[in-house]
mmCIF file of the N, C-alpha and C atoms, coordinates in Angstrom:
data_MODEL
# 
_entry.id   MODEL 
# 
loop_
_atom_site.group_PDB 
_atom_site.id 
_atom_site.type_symbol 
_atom_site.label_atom_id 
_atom_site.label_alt_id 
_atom_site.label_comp_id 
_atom_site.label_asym_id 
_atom_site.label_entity_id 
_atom_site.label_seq_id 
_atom_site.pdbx_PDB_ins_code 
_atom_site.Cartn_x 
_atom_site.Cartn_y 
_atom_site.Cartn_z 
_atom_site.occupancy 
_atom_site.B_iso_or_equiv 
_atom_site.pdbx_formal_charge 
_atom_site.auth_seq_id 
_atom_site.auth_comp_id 
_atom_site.auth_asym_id 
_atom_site.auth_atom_id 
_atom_site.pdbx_PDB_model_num 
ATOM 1   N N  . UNK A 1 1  ? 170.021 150.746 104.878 1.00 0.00 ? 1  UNK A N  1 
ATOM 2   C CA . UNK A 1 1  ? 170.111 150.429 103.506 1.00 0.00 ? 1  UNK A CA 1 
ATOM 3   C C  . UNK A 1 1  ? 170.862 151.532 102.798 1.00 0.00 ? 1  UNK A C  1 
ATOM 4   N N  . UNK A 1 2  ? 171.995 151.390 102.925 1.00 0.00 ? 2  UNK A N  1 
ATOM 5   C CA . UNK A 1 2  ? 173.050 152.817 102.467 1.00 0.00 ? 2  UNK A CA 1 
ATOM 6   C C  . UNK A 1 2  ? 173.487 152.426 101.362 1.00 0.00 ? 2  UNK A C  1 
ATOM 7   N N  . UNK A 1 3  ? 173.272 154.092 100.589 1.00 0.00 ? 3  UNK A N  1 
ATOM 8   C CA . UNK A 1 3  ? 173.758 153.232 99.094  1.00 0.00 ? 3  UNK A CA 1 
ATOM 9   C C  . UNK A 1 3  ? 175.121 153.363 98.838  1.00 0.00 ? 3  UNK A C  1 
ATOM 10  N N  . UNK A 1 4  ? 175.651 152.195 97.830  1.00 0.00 ? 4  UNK A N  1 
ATOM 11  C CA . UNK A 1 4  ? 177.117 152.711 97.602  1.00 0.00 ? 4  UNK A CA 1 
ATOM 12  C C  . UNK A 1 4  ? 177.317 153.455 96.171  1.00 0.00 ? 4  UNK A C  1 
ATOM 13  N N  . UNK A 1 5  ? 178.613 154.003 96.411  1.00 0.00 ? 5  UNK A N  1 
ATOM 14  C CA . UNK A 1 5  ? 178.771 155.316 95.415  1.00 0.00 ? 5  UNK A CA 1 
ATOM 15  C C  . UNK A 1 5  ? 178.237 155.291 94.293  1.00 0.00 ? 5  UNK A C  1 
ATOM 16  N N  . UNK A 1 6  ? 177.300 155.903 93.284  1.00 0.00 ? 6  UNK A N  1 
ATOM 17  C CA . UNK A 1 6  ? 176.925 156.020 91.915  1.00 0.00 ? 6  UNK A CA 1 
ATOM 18  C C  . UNK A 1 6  ? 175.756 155.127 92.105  1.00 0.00 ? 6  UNK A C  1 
ATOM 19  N N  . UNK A 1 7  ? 175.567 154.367 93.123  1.00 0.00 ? 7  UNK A N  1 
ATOM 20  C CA . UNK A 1 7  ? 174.669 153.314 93.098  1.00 0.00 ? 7  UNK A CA 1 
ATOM 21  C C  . UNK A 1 7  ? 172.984 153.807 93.861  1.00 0.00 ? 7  UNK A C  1 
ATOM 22  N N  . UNK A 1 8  ? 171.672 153.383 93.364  1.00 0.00 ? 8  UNK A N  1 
ATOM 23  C CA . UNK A 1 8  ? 170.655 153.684 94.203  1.00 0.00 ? 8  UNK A CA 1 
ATOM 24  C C  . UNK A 1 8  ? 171.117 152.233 94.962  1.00 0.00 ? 8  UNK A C  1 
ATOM 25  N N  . UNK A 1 9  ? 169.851 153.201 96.458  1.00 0.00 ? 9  UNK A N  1 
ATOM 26  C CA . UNK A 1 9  ? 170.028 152.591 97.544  1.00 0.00 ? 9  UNK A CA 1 
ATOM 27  C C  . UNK A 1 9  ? 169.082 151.368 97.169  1.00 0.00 ? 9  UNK A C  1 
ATOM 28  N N  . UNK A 1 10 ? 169.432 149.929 97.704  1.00 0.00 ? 10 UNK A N  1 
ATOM 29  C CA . UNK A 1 10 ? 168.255 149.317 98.047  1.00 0.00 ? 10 UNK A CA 1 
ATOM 30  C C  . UNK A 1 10 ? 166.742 149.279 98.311  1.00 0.00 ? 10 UNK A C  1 
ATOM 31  N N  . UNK A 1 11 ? 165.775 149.297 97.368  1.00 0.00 ? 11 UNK A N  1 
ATOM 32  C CA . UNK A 1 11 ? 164.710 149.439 97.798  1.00 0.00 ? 11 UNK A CA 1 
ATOM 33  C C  . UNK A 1 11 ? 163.791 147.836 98.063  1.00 0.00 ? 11 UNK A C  1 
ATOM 34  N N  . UNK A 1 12 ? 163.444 147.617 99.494  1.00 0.00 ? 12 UNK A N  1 
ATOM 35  C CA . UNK A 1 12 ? 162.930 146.872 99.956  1.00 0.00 ? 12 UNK A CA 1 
ATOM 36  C C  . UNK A 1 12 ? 160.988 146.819 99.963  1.00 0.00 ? 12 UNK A C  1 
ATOM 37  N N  . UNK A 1 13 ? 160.442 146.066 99.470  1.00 0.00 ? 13 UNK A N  1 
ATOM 38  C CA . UNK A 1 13 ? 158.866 146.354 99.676  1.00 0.00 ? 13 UNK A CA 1 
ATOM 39  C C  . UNK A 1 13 ? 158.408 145.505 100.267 1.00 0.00 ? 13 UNK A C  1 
ATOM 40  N N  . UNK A 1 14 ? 158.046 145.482 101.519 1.00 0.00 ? 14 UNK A N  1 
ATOM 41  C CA . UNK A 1 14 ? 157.714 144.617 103.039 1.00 0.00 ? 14 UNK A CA 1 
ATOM 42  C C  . UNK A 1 14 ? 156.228 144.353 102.605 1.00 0.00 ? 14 UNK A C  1 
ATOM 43  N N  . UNK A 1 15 ? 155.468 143.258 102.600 1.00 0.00 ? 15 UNK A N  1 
ATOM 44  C CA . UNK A 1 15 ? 154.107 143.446 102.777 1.00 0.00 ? 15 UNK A CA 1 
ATOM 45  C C  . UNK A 1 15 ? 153.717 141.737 103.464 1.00 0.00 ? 15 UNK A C  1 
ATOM 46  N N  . UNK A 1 16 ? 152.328 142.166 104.245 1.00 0.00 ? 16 UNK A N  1 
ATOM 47  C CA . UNK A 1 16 ? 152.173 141.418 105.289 1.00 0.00 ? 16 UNK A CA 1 
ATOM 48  C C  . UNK A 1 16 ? 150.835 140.853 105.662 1.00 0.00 ? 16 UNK A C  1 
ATOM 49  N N  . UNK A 1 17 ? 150.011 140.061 105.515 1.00 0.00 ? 17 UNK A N  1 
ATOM 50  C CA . UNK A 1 17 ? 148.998 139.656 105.443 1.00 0.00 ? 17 UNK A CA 1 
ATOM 51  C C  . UNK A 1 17 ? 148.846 138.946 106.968 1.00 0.00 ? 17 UNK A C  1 
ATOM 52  N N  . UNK A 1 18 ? 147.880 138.385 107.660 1.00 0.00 ? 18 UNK A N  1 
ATOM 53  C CA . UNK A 1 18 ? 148.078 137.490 108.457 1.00 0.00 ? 18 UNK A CA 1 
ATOM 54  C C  . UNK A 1 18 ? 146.914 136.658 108.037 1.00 0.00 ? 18 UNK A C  1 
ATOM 55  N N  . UNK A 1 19 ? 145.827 136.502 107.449 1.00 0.00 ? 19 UNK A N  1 
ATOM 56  C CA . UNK A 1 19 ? 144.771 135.052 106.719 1.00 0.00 ? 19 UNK A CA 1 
ATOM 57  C C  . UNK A 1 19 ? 145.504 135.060 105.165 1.00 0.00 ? 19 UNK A C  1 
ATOM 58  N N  . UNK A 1 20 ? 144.717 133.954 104.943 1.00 0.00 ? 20 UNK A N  1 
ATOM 59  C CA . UNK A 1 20 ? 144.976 132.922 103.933 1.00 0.00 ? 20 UNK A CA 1 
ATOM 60  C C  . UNK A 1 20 ? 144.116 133.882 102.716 1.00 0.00 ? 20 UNK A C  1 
ATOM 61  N N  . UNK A 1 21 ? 142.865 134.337 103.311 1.00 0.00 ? 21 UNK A N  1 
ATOM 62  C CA . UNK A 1 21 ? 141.810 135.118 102.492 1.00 0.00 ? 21 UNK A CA 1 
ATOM 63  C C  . UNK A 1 21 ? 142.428 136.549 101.702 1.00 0.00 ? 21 UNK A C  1 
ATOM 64  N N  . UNK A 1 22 ? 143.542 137.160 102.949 1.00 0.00 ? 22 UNK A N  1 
ATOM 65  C CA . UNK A 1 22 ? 144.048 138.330 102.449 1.00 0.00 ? 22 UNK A CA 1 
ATOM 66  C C  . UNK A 1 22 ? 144.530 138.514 100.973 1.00 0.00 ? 22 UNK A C  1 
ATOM 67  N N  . UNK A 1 23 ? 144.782 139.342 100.250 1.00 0.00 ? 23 UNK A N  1 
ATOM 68  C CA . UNK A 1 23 ? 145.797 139.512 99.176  1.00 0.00 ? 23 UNK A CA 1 
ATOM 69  C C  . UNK A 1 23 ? 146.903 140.337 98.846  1.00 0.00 ? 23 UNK A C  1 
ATOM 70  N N  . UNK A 1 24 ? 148.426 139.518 99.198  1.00 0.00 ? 24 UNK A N  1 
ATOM 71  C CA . UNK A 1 24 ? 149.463 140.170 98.823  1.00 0.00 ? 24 UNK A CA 1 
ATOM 72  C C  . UNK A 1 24 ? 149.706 140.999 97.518  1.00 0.00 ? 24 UNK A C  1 
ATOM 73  N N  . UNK A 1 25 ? 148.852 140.625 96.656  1.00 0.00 ? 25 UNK A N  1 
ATOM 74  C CA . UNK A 1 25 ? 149.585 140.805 95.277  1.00 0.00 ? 25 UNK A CA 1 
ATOM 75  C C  . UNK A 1 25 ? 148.737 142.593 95.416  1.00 0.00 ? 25 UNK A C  1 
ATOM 76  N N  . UNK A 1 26 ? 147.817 142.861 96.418  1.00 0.00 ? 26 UNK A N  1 
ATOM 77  C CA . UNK A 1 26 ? 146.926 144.432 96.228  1.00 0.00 ? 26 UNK A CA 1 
ATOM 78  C C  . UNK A 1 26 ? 148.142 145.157 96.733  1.00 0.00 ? 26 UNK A C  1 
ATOM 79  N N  . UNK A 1 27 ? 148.689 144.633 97.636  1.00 0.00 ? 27 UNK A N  1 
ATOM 80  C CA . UNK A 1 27 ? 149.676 145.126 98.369  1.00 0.00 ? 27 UNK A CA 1 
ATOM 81  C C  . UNK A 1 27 ? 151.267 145.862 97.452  1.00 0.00 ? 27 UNK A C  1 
ATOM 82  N N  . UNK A 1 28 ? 151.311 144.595 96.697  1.00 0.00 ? 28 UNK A N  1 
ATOM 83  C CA . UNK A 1 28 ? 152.650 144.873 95.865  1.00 0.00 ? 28 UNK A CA 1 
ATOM 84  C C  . UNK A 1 28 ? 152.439 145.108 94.801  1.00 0.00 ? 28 UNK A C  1 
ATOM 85  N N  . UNK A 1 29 ? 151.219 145.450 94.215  1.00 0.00 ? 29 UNK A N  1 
ATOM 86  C CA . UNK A 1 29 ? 150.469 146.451 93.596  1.00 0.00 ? 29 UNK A CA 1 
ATOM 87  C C  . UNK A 1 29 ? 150.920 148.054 93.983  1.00 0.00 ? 29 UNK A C  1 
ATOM 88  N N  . UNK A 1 30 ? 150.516 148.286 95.125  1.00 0.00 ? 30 UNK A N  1 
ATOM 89  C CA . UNK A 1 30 ? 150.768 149.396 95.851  1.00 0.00 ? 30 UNK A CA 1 
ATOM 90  C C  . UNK A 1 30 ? 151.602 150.182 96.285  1.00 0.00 ? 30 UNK A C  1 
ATOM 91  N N  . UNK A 1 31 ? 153.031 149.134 95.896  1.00 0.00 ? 31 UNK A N  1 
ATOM 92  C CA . UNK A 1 31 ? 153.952 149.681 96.377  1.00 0.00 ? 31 UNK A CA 1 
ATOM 93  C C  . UNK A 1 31 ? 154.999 149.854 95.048  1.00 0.00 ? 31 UNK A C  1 
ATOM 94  N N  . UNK A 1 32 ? 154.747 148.892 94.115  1.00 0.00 ? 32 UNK A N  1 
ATOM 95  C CA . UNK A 1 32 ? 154.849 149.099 92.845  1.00 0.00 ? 32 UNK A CA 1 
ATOM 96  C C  . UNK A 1 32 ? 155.005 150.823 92.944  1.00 0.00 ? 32 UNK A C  1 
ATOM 97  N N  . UNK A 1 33 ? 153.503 150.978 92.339  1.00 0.00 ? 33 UNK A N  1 
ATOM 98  C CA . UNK A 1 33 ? 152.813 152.434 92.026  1.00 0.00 ? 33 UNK A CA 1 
ATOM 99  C C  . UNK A 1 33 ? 153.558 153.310 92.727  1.00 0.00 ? 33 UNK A C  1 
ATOM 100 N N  . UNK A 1 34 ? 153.650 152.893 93.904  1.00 0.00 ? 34 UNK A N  1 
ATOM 101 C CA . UNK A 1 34 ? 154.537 154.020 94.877  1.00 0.00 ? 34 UNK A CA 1 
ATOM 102 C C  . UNK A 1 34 ? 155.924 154.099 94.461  1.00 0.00 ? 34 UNK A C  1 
ATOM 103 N N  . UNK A 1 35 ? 156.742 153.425 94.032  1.00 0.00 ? 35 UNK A N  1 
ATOM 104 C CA . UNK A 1 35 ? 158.374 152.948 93.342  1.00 0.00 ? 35 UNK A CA 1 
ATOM 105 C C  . UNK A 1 35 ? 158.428 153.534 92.769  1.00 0.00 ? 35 UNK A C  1 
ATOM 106 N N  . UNK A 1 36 ? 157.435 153.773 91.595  1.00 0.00 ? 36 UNK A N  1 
ATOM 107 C CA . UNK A 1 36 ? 157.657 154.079 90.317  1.00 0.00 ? 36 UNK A CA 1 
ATOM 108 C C  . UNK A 1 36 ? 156.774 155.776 90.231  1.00 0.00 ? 36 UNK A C  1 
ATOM 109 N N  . UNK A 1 37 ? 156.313 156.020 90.808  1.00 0.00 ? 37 UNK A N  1 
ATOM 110 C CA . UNK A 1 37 ? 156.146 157.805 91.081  1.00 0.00 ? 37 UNK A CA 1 
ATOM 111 C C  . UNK A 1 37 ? 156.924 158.165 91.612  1.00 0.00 ? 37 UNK A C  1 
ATOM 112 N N  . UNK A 1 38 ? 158.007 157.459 92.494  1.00 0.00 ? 38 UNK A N  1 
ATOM 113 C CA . UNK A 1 38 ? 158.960 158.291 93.287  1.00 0.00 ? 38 UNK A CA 1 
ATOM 114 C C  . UNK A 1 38 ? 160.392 157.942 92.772  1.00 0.00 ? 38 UNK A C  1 
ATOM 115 N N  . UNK A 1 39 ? 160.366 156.919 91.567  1.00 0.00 ? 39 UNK A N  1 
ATOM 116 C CA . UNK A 1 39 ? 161.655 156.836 90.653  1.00 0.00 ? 39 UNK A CA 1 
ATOM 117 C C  . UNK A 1 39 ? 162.722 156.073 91.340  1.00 0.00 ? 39 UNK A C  1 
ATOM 118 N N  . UNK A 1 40 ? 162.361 155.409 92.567  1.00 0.00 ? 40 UNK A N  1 
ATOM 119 C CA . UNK A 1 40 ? 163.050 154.787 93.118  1.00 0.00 ? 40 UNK A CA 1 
ATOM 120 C C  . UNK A 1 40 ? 164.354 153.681 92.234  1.00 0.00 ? 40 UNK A C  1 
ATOM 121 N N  . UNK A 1 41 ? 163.439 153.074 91.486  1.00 0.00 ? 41 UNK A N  1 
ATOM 122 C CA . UNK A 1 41 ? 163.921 151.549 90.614  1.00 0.00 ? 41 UNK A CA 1 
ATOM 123 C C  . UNK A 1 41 ? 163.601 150.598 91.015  1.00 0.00 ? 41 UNK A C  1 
ATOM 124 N N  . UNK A 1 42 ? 164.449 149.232 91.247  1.00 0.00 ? 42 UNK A N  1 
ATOM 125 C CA . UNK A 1 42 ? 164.026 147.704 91.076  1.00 0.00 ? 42 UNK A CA 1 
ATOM 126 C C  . UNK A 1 42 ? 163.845 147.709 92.579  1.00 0.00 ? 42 UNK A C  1 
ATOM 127 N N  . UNK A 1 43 ? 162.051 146.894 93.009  1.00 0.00 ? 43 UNK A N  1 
ATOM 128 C CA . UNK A 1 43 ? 162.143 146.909 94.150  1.00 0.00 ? 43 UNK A CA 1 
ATOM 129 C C  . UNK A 1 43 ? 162.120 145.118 94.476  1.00 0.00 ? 43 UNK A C  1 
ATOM 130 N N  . UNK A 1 44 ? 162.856 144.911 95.622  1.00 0.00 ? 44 UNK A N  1 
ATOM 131 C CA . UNK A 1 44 ? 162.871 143.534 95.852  1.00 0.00 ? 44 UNK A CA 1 
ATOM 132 C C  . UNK A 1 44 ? 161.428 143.583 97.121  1.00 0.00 ? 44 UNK A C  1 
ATOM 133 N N  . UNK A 1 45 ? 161.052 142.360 96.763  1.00 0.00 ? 45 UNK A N  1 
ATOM 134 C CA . UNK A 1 45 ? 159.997 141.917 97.691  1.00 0.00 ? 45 UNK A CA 1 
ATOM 135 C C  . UNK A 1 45 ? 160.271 141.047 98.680  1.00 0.00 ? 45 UNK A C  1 
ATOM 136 N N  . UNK A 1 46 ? 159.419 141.376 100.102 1.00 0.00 ? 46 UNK A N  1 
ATOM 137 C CA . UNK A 1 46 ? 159.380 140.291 100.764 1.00 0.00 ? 46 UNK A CA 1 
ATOM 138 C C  . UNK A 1 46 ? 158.010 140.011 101.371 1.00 0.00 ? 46 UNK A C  1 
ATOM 139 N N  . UNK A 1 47 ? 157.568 138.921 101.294 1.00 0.00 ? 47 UNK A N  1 
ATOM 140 C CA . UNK A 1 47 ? 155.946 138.803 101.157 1.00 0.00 ? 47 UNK A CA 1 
ATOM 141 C C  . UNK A 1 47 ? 155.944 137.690 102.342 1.00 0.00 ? 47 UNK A C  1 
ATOM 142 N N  . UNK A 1 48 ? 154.956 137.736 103.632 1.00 0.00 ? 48 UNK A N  1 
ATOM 143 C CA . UNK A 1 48 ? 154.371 136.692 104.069 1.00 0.00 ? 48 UNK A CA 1 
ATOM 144 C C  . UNK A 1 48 ? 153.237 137.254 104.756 1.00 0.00 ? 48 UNK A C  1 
ATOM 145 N N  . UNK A 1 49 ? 153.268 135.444 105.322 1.00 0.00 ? 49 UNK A N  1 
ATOM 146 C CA . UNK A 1 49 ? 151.373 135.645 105.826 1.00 0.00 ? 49 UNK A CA 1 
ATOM 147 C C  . UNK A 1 49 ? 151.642 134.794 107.150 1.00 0.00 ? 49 UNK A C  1 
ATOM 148 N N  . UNK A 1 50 ? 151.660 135.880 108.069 1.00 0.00 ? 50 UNK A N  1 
ATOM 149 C CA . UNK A 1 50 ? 151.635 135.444 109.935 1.00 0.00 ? 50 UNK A CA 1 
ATOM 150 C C  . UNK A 1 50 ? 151.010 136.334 110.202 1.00 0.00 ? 50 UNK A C  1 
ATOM 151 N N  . UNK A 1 51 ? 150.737 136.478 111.308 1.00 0.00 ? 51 UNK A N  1 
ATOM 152 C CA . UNK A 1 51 ? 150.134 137.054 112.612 1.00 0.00 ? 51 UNK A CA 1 
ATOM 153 C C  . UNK A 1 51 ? 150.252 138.407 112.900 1.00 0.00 ? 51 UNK A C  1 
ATOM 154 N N  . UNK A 1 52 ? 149.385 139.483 113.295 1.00 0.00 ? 52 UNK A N  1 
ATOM 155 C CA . UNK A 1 52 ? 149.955 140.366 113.352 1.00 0.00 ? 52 UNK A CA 1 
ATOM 156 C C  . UNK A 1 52 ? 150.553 140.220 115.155 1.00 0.00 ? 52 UNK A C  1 
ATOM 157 N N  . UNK A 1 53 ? 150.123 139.366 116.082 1.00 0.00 ? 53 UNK A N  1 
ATOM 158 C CA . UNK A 1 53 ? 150.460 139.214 117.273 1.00 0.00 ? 53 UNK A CA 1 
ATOM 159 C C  . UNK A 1 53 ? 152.347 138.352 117.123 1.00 0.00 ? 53 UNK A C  1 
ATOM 160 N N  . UNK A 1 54 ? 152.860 138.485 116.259 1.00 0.00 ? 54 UNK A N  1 
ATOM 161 C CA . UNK A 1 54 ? 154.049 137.502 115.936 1.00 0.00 ? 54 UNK A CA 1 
ATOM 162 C C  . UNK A 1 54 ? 154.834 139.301 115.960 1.00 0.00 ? 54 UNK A C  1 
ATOM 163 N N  . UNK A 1 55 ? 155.732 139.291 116.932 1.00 0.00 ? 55 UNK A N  1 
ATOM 164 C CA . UNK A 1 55 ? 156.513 140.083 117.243 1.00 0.00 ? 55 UNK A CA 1 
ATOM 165 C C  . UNK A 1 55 ? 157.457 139.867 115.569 1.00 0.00 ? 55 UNK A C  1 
ATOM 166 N N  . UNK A 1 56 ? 157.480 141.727 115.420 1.00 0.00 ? 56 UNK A N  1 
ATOM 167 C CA . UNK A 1 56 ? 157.999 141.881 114.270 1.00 0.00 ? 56 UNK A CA 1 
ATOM 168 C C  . UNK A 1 56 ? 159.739 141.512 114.178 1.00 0.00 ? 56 UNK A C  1 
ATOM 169 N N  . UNK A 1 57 ? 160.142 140.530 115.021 1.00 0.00 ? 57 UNK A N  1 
ATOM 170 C CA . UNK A 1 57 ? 161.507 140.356 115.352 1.00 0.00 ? 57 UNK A CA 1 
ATOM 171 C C  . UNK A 1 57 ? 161.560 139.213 114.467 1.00 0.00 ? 57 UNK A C  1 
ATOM 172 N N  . UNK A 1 58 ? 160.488 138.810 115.305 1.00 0.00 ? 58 UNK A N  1 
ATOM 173 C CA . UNK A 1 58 ? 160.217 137.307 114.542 1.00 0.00 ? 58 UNK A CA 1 
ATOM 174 C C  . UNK A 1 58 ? 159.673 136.522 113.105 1.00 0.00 ? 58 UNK A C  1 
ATOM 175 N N  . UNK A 1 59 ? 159.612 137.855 112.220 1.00 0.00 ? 59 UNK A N  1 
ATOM 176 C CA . UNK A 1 59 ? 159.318 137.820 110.864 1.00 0.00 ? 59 UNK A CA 1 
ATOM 177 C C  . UNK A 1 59 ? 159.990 138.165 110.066 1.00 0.00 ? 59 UNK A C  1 
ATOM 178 N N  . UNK A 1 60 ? 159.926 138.231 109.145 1.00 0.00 ? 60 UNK A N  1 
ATOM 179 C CA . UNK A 1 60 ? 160.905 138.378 108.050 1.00 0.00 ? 60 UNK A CA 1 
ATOM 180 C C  . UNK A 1 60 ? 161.475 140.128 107.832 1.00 0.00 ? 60 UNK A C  1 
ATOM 181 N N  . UNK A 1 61 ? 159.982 140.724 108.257 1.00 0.00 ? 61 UNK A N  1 
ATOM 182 C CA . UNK A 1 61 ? 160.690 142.100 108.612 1.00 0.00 ? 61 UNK A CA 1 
ATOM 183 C C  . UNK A 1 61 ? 161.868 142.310 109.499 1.00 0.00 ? 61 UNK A C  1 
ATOM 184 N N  . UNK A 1 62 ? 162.288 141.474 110.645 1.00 0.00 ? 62 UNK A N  1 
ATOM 185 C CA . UNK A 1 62 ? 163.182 141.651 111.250 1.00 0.00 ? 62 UNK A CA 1 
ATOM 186 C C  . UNK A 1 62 ? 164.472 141.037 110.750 1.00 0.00 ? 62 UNK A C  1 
ATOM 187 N N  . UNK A 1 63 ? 164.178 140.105 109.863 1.00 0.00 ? 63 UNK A N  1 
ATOM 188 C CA . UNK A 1 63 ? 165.728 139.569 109.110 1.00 0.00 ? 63 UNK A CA 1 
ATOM 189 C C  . UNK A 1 63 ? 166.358 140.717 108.004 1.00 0.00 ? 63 UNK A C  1 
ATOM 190 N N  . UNK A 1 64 ? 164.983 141.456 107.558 1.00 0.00 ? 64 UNK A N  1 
ATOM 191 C CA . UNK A 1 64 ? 165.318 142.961 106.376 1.00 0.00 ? 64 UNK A CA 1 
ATOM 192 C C  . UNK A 1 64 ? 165.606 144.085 107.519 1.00 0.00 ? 64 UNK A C  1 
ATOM 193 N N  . UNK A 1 65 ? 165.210 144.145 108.718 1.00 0.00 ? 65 UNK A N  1 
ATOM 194 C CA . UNK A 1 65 ? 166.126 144.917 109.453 1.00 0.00 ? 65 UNK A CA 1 
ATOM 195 C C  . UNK A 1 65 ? 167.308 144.739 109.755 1.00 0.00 ? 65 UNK A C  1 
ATOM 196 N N  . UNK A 1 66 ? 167.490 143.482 110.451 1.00 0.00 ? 66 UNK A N  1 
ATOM 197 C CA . UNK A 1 66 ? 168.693 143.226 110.926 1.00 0.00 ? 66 UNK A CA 1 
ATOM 198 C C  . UNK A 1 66 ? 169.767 143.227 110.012 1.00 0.00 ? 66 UNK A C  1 
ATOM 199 N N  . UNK A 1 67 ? 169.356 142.529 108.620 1.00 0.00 ? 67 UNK A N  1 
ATOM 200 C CA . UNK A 1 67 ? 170.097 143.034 107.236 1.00 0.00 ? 67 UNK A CA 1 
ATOM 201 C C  . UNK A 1 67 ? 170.867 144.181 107.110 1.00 0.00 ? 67 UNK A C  1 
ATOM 202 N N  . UNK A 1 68 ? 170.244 144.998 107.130 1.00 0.00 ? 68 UNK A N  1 
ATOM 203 C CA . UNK A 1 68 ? 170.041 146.678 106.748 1.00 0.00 ? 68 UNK A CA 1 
ATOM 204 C C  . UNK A 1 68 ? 170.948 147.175 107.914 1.00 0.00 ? 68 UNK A C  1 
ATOM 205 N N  . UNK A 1 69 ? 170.760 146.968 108.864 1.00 0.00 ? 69 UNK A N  1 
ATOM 206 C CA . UNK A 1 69 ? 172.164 146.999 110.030 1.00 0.00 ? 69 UNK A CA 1 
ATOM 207 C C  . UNK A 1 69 ? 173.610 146.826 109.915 1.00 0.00 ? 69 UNK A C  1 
ATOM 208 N N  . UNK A 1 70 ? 173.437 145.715 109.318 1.00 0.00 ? 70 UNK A N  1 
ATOM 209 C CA . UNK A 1 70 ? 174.743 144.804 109.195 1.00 0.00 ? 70 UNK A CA 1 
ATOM 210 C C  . UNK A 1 70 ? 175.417 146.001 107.837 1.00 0.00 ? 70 UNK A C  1 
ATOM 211 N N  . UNK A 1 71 ? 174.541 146.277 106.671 1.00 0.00 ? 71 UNK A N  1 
ATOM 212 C CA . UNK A 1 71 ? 175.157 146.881 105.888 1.00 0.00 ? 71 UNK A CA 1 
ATOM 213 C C  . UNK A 1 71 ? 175.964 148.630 105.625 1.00 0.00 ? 71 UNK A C  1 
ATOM 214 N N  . UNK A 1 72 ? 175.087 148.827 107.108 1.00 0.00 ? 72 UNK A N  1 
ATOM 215 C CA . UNK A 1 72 ? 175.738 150.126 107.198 1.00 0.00 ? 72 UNK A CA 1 
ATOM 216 C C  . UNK A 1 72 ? 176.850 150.549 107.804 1.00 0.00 ? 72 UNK A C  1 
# 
């Protein structure tokens, strides 16, 4: 996630539940708080609810990796 000139870098906030019971929103709560003590700026989210046995290739974390590859 490399930033370009004058520009902040991309900030991505991954969060990951695997039940229905869990709650994303404590999560992006959390990372909020964390953004914004460390002055980061606008964070984009990516939120789901699978498995933690679901190889991280196979989730959406791996499409924000493979992303993040491509851009550098």
């Amino acid at each position: 996630m490399g930033s370009r000139r004058g520009q902040q870098p991309k900030v991505i906030g991954y969060s990951r539940v695997s039940t229905e019971d869990q709650d994303l929103q404590k999560f992006k709560l959390q990372i909020l708080d964390y953004a914004n003590k460390a002055n980061l700026g606008q964070v984009d989210f990516i939120e789901e609810k699978v498995s933690g046995m679901t190889s991280w290739r196979n989730r959406e974390l791996g499409k924000v990796i493979e992303s993040s590859r491509k851009e550098t």
